[in-house]
Biopython code that builds the backbone (N, CA, C, O; Angstrom):
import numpy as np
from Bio.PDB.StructureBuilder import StructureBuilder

atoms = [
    (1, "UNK", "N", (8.116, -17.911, 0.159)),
    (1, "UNK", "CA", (7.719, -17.776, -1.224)),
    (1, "UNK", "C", (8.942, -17.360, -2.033)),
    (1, "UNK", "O", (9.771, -16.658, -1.453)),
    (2, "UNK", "N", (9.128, -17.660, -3.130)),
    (2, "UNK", "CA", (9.896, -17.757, -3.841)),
    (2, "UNK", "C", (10.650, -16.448, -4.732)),
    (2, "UNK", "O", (9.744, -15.615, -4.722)),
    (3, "UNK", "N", (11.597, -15.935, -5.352)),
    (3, "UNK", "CA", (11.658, -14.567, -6.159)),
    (3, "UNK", "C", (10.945, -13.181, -5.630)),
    (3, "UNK", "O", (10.322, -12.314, -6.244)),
    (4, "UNK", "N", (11.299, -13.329, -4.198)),
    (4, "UNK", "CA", (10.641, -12.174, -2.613)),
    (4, "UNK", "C", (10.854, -10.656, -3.529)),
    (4, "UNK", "O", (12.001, -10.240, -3.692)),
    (5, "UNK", "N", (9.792, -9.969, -4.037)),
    (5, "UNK", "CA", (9.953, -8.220, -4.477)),
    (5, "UNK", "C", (8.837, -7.917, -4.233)),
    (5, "UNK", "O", (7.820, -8.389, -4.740)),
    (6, "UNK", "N", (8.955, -6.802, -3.143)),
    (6, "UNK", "CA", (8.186, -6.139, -2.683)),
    (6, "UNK", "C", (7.073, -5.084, -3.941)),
    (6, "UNK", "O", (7.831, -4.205, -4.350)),
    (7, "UNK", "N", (6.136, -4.964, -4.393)),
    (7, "UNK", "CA", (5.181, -4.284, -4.905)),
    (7, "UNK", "C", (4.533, -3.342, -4.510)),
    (7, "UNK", "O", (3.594, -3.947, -3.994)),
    (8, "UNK", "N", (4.296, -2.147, -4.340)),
    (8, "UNK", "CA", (3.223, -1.428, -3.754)),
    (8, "UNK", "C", (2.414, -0.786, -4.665)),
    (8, "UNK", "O", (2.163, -1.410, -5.696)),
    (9, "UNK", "N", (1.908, 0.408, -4.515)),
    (9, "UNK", "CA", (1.616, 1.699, -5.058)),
    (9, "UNK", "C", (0.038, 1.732, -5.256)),
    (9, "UNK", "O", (-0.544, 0.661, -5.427)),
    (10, "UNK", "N", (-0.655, 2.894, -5.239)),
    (10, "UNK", "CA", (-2.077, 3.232, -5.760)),
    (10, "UNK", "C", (-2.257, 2.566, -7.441)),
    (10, "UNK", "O", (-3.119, 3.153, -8.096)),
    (11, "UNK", "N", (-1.833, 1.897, -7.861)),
    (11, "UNK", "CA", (-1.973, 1.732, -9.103)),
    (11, "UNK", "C", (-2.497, 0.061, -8.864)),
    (11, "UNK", "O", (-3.568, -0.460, -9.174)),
    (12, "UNK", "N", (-1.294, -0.523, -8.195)),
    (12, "UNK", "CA", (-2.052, -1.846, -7.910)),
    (12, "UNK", "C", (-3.064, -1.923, -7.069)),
    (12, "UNK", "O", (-3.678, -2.976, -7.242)),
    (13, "UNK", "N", (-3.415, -1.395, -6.402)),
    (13, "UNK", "CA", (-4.558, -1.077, -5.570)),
    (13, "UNK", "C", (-5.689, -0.991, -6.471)),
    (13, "UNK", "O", (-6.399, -1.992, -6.568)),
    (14, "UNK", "N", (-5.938, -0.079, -7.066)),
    (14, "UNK", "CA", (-6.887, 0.368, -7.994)),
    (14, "UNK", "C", (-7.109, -0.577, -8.732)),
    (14, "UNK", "O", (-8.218, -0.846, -9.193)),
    (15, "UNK", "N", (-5.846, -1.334, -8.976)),
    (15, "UNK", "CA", (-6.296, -2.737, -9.992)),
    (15, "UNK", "C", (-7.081, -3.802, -9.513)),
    (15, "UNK", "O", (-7.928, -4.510, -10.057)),
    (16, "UNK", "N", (-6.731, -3.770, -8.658)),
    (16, "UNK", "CA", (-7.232, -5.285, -7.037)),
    (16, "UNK", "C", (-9.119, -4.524, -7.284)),
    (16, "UNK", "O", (-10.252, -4.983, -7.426)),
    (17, "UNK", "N", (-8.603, -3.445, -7.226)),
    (17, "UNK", "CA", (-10.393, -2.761, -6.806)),
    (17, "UNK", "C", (-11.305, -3.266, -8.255)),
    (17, "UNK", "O", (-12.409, -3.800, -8.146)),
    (18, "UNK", "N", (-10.790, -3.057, -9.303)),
    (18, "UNK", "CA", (-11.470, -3.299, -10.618)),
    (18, "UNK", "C", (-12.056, -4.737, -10.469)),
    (18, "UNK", "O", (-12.978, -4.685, -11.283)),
    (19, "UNK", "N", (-12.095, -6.277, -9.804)),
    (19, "UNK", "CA", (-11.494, -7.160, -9.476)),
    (19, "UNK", "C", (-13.286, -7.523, -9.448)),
    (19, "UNK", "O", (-13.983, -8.375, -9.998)),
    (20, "UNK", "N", (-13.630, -6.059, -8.234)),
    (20, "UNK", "CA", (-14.826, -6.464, -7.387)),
    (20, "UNK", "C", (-15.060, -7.713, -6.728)),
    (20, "UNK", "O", (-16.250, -8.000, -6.596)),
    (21, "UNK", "N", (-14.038, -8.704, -6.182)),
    (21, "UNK", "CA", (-13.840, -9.343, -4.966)),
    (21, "UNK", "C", (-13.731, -8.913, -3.620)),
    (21, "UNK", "O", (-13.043, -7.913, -3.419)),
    (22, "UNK", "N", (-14.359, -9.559, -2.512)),
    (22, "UNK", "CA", (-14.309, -9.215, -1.274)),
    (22, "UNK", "C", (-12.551, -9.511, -0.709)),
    (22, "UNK", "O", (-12.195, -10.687, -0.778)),
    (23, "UNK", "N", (-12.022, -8.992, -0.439)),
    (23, "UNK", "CA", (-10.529, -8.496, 0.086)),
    (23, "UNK", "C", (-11.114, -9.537, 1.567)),
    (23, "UNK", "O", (-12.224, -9.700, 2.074)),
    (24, "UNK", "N", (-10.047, -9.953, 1.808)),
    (24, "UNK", "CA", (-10.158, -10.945, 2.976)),
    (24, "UNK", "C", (-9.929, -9.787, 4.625)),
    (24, "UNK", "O", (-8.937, -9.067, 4.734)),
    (25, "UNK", "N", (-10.588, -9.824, 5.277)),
    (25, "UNK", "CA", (-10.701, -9.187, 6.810)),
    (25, "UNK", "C", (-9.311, -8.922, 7.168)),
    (25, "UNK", "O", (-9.106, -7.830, 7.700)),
    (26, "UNK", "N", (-7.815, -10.083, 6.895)),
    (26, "UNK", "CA", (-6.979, -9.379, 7.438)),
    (26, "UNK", "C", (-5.877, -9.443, 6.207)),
    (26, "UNK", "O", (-4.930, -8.662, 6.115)),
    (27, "UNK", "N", (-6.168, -10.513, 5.274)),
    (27, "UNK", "CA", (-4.906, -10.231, 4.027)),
    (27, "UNK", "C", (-5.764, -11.067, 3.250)),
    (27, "UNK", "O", (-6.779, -11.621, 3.673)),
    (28, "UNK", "N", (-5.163, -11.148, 1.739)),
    (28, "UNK", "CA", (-6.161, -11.895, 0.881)),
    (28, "UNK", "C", (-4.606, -12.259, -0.043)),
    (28, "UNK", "O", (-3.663, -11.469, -0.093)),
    (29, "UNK", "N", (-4.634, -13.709, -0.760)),
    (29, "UNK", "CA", (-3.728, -14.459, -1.234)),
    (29, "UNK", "C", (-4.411, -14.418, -2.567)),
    (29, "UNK", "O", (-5.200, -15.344, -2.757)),
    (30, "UNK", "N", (-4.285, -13.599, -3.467)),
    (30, "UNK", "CA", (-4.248, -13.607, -4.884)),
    (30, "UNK", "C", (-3.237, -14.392, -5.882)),
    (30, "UNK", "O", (-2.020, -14.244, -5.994)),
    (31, "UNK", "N", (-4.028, -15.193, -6.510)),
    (31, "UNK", "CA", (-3.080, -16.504, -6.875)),
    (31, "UNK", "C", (-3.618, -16.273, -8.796)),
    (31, "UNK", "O", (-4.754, -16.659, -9.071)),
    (32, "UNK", "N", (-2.753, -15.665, -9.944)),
    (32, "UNK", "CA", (-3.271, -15.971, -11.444)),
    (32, "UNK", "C", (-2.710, -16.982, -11.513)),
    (32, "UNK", "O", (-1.704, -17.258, -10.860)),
    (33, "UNK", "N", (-3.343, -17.814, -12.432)),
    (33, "UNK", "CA", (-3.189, -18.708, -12.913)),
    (33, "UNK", "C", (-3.445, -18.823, -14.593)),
    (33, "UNK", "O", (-3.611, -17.777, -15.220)),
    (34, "UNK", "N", (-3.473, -20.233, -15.349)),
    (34, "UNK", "CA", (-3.667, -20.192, -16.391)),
    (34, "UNK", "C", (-4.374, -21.621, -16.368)),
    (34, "UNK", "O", (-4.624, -21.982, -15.218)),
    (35, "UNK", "N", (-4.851, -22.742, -17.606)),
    (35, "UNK", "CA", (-5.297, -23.266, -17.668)),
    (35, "UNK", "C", (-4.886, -24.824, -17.552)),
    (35, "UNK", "O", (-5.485, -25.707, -16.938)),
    (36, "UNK", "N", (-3.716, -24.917, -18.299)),
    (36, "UNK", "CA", (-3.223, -25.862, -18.507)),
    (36, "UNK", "C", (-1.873, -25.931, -17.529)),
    (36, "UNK", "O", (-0.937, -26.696, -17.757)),
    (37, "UNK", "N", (-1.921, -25.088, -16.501)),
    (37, "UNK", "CA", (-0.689, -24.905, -15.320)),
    (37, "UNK", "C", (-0.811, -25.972, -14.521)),
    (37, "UNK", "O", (-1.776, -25.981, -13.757)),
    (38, "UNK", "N", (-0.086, -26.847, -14.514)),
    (38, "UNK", "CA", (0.123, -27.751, -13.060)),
    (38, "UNK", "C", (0.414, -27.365, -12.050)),
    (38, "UNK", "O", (-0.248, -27.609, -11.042)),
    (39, "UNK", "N", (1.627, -26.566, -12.057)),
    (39, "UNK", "CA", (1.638, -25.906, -10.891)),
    (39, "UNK", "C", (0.551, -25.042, -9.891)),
    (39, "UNK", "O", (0.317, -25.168, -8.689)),
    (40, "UNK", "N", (0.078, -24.255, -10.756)),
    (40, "UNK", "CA", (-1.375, -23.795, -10.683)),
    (40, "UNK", "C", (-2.024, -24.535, -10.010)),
    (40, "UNK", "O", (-2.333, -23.968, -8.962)),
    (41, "UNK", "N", (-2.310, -25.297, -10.058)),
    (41, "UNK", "CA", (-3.384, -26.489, -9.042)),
    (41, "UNK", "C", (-2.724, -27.112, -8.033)),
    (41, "UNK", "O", (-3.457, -27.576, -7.160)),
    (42, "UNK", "N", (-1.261, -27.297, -7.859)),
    (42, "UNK", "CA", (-1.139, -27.321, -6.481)),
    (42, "UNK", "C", (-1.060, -26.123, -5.859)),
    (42, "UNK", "O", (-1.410, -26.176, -4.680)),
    (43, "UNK", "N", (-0.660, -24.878, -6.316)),
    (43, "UNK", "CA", (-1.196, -24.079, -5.313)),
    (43, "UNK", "C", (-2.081, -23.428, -5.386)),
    (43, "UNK", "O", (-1.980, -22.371, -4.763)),
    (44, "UNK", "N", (-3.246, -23.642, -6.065)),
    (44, "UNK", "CA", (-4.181, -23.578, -5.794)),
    (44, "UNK", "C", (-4.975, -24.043, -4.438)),
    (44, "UNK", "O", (-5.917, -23.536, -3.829)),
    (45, "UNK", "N", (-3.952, -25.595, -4.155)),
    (45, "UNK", "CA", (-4.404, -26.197, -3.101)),
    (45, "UNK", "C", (-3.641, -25.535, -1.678)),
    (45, "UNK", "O", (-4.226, -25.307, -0.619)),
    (46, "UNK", "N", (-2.748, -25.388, -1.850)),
    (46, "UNK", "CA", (-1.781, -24.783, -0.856)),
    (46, "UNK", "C", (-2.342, -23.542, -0.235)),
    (46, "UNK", "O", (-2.672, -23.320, 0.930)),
    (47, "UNK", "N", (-2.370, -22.688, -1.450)),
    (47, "UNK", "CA", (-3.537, -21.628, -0.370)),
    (47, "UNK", "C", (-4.800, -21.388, -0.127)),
    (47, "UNK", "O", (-5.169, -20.423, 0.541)),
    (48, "UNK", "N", (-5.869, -22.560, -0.839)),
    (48, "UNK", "CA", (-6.606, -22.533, -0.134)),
    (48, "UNK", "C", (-6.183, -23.385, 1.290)),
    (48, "UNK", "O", (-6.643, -22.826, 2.286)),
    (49, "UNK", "N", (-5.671, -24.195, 1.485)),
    (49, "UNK", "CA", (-5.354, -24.512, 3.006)),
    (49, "UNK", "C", (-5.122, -23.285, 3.710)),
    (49, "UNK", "O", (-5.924, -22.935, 4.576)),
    (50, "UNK", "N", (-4.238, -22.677, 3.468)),
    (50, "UNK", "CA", (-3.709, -21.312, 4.180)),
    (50, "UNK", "C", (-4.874, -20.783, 4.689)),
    (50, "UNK", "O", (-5.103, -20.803, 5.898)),
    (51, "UNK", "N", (-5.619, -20.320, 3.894)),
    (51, "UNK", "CA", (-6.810, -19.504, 3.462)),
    (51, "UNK", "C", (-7.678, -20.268, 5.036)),
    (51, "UNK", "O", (-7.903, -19.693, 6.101)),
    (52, "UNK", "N", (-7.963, -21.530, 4.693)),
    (52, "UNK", "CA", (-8.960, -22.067, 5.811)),
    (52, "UNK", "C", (-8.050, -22.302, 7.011)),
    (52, "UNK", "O", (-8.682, -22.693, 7.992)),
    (53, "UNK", "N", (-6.829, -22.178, 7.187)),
    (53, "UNK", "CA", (-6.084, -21.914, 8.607)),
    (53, "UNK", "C", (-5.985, -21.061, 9.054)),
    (53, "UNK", "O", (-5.809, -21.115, 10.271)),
    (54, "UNK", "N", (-6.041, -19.290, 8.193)),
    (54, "UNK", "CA", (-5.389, -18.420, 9.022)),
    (54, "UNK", "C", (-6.969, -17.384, 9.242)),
    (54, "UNK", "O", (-7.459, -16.819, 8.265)),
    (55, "UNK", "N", (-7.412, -17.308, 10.222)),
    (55, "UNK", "CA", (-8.706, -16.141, 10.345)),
    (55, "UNK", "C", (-8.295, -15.414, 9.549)),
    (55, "UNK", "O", (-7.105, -15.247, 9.284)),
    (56, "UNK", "N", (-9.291, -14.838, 9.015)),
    (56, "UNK", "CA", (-9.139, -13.403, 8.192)),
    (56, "UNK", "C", (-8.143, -13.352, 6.792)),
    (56, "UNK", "O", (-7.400, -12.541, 6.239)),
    (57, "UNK", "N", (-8.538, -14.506, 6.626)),
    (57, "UNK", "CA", (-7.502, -14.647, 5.034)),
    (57, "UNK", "C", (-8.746, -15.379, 4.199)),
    (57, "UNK", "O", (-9.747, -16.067, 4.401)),
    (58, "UNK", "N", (-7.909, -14.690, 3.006)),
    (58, "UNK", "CA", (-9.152, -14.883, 1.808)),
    (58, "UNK", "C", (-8.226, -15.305, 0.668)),
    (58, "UNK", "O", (-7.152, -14.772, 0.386)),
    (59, "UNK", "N", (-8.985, -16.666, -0.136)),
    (59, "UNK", "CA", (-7.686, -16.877, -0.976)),
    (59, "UNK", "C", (-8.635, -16.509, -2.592)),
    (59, "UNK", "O", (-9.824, -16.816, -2.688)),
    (60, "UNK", "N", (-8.091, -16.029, -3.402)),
    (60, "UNK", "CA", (-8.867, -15.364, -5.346)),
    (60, "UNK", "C", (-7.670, -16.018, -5.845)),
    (60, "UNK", "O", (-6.494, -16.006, -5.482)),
    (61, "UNK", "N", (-8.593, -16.850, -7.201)),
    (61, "UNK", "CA", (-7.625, -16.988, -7.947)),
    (61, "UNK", "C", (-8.307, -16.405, -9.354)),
    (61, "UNK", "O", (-9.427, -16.737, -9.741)),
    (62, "UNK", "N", (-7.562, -15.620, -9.937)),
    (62, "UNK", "CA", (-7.809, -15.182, -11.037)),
    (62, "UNK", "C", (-7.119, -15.855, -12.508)),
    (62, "UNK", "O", (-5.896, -15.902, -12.646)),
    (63, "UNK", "N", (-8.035, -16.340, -13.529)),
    (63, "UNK", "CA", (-7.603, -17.022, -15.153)),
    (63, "UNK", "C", (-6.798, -15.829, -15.637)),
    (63, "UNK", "O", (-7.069, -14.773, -16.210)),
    (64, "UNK", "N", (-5.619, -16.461, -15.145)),
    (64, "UNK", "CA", (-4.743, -15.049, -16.079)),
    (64, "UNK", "C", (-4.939, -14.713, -17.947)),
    (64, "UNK", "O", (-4.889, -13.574, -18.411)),
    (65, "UNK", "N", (-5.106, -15.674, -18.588)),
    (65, "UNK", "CA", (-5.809, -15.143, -19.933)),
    (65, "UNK", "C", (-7.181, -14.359, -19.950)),
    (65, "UNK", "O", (-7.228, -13.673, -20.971)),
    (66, "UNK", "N", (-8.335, -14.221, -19.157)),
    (66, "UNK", "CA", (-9.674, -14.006, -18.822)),
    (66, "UNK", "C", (-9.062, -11.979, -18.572)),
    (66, "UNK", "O", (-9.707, -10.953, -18.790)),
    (67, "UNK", "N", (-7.854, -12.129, -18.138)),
    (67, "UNK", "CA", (-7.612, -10.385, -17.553)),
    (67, "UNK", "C", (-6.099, -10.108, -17.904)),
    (67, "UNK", "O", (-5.055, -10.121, -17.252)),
    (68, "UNK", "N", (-6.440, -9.848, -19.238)),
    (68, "UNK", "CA", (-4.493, -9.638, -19.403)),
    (68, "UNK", "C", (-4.546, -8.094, -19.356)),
    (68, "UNK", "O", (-3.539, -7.406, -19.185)),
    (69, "UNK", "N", (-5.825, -7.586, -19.525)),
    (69, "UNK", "CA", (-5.188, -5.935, -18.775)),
    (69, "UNK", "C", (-4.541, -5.743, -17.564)),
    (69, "UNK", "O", (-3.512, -5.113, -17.318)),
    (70, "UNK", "N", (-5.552, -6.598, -16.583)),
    (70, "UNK", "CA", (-4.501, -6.825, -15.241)),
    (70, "UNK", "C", (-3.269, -7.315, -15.205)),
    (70, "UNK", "O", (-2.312, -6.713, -14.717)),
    (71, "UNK", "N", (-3.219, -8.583, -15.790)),
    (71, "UNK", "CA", (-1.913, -9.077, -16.192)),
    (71, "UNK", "C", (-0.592, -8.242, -16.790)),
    (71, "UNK", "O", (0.541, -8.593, -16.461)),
    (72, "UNK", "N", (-0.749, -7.454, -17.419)),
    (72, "UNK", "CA", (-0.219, -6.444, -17.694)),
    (72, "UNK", "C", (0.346, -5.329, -16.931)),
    (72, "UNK", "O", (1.510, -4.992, -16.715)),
    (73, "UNK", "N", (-0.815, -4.833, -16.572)),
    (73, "UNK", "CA", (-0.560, -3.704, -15.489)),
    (73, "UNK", "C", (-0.047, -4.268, -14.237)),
    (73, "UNK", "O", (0.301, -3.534, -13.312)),
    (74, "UNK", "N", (0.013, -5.582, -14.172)),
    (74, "UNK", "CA", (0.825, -6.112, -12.325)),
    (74, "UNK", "C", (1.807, -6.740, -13.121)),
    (74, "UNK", "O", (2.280, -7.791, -12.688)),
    (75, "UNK", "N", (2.264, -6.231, -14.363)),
    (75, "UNK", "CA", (3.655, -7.111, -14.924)),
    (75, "UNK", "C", (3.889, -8.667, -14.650)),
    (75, "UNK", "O", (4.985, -9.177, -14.420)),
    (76, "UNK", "N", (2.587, -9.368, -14.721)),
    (76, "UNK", "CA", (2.757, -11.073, -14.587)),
    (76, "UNK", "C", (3.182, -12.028, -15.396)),
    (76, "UNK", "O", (2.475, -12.402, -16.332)),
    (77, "UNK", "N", (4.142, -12.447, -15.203)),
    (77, "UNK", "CA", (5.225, -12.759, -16.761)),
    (77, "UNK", "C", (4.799, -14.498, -16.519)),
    (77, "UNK", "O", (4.583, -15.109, -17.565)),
    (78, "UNK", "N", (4.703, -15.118, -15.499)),
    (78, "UNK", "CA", (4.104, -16.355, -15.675)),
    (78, "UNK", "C", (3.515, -16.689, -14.586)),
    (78, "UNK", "O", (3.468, -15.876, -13.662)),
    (79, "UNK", "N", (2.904, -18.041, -14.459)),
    (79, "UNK", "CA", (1.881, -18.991, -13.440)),
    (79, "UNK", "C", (2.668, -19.955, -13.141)),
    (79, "UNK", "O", (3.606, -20.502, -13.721)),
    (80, "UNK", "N", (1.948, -20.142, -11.756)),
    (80, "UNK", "CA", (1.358, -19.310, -10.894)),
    (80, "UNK", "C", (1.938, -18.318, -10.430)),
    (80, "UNK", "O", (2.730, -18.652, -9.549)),
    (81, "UNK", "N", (1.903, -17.047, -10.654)),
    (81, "UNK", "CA", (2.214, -15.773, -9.436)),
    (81, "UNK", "C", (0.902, -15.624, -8.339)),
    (81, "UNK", "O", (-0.290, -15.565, -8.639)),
    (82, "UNK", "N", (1.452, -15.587, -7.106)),
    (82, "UNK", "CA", (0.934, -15.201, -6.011)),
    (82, "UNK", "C", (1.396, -13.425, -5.267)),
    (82, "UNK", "O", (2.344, -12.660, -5.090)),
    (83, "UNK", "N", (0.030, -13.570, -5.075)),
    (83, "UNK", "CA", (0.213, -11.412, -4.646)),
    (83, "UNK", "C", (-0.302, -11.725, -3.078)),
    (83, "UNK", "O", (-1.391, -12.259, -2.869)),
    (84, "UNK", "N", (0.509, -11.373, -2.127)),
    (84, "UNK", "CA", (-0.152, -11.011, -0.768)),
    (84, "UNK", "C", (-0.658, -9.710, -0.519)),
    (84, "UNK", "O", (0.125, -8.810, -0.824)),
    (85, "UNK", "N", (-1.685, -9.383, -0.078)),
    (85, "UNK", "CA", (-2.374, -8.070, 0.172)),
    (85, "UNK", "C", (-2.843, -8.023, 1.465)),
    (85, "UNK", "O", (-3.558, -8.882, 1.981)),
    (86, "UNK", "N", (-2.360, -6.821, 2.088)),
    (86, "UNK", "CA", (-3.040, -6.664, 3.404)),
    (86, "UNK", "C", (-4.524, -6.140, 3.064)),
    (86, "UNK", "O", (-5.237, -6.145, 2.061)),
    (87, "UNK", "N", (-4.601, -5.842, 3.932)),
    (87, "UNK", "CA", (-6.412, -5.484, 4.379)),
    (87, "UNK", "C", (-6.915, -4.499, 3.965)),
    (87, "UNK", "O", (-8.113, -4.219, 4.011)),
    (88, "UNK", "N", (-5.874, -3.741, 3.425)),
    (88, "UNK", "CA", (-6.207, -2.564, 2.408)),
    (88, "UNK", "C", (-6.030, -2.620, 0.867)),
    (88, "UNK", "O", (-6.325, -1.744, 0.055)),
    (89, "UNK", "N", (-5.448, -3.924, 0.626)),
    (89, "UNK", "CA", (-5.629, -4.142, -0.548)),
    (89, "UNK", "C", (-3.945, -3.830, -1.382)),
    (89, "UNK", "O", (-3.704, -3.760, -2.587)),
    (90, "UNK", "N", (-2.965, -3.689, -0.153)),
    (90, "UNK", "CA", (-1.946, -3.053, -1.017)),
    (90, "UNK", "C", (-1.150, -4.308, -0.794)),
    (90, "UNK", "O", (-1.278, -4.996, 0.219)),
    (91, "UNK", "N", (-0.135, -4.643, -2.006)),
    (91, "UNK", "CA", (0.522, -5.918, -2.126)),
    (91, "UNK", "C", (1.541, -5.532, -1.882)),
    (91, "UNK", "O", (2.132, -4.641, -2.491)),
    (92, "UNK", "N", (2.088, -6.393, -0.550)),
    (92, "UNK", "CA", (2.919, -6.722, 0.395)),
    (92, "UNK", "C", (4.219, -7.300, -0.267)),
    (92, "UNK", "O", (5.366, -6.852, -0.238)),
    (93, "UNK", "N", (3.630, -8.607, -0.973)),
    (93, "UNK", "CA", (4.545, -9.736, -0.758)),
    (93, "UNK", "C", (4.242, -10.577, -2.590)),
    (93, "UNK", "O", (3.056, -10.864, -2.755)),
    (94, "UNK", "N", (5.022, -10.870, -3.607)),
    (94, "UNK", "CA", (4.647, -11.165, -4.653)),
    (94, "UNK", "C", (6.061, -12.449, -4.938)),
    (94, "UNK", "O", (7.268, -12.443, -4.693)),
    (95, "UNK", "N", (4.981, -13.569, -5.653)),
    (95, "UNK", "CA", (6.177, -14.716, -5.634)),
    (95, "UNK", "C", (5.534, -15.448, -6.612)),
    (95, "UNK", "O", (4.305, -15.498, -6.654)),
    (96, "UNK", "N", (6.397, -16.145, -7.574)),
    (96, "UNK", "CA", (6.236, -17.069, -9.237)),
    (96, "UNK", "C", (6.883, -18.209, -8.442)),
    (96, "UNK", "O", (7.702, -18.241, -7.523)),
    (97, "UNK", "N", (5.991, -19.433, -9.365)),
    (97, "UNK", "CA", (5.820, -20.757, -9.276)),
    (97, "UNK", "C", (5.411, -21.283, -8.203)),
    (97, "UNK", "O", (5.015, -20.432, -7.406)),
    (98, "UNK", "N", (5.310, -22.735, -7.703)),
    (98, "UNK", "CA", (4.965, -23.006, -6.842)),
    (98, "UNK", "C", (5.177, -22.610, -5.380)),
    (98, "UNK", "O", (6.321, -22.560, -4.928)),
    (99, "UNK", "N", (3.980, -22.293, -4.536)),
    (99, "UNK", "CA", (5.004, -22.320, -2.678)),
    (99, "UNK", "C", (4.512, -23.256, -1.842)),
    (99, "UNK", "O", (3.517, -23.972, -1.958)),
    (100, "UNK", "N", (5.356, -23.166, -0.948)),
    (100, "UNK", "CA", (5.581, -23.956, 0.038)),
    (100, "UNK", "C", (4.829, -23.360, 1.174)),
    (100, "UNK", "O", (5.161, -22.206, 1.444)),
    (101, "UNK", "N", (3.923, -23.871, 1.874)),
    (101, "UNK", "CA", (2.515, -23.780, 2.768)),
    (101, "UNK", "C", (3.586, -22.620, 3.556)),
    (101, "UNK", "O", (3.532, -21.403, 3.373)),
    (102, "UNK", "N", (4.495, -23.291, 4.410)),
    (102, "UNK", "CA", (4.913, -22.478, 5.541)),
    (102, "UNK", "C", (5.502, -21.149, 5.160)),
    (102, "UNK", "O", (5.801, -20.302, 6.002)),
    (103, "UNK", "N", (5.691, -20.958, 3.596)),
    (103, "UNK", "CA", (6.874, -20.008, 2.929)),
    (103, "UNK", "C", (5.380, -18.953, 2.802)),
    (103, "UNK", "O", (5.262, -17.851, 3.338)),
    (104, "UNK", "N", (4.403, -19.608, 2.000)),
    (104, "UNK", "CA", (2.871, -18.877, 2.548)),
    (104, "UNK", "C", (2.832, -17.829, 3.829)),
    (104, "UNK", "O", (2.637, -16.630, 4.032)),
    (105, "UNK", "N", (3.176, -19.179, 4.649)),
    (105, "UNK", "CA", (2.534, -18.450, 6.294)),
    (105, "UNK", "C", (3.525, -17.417, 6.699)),
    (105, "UNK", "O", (3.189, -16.403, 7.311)),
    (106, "UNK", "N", (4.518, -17.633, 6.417)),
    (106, "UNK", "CA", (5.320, -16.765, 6.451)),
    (106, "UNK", "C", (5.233, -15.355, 5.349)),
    (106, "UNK", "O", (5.979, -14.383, 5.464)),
    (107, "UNK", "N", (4.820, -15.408, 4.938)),
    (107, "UNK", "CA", (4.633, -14.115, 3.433)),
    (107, "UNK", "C", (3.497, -13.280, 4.372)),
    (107, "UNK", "O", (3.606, -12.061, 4.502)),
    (108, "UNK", "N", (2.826, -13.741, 4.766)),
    (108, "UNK", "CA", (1.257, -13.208, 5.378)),
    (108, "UNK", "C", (2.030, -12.530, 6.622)),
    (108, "UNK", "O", (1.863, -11.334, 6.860)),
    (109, "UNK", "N", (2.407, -12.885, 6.969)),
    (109, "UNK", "CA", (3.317, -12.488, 8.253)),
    (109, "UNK", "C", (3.473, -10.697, 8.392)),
    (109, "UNK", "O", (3.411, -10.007, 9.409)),
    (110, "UNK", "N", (3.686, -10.303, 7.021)),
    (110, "UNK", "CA", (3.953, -9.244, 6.615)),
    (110, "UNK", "C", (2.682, -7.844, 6.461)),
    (110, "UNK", "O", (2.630, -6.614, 6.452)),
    (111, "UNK", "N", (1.703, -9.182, 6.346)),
    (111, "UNK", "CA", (0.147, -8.711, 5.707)),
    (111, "UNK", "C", (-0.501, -8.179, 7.236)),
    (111, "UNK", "O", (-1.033, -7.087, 7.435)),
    (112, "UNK", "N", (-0.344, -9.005, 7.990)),
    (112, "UNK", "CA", (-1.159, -9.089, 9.349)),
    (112, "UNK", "C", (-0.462, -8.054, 10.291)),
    (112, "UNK", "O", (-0.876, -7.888, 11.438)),
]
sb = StructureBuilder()
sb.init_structure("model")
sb.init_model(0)
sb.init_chain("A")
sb.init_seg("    ")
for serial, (resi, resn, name, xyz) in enumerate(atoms, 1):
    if name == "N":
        sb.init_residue(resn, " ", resi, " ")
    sb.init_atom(name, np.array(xyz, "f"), 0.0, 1.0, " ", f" {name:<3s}", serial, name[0])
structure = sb.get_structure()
């Protein structure tokens, strides 16, 4: 995945929680998006593949205009950004514009 900076803290956590989505069993691939994003829709497709290859992965995509408080508070400057979260909900792994399936499998790597 692309522009690799690590994220943590109780703050994004708490944000993921506001969300009220089920967090995937072993990491969950949080993908904002926007409407008119192309990019956006291929990876949209990309991790849902991921999503249905790896047990225990869960892929959310959230309308980044629909939650710009979140947007805000996770500093998301454009689409698609992707957030990896382990199983507790804390983000691992955070990457802008399109990825690459294996650059995916590899990000999770971190999660699991």
């Amino acid at each position: 995945m692309r522009d690799r900076d690590q994220v943590a803290g109780s703050g994004a956590k708490a944000a993921w929680a506001e969300l009220e989505a089920e967090l995937g069993e072993r990491a969950t691939l949080v993908q904002f998006s926007s409407a008119f994003c192309a990019p956006c829709r291929a990876t949209r497709r990309v991790l849902g593949e991921v999503a249905r290859l790896v047990p225990g992965v869960t892929h959310v995509e959230i309308d980044a205009e629909a939650r710009l408080d979140l947007v805000r508070r996770l500093e998301i400057v454009r689409t698609p950004t992707v957030l990896v979260l382990d199983a507790e909900g804390r983000i691992v792994r955070r990457a802008t514009g399109q990825p690459r399936k294996a650059d995916v499998i590899a990000a999770l790597g971190e999660a699991l």
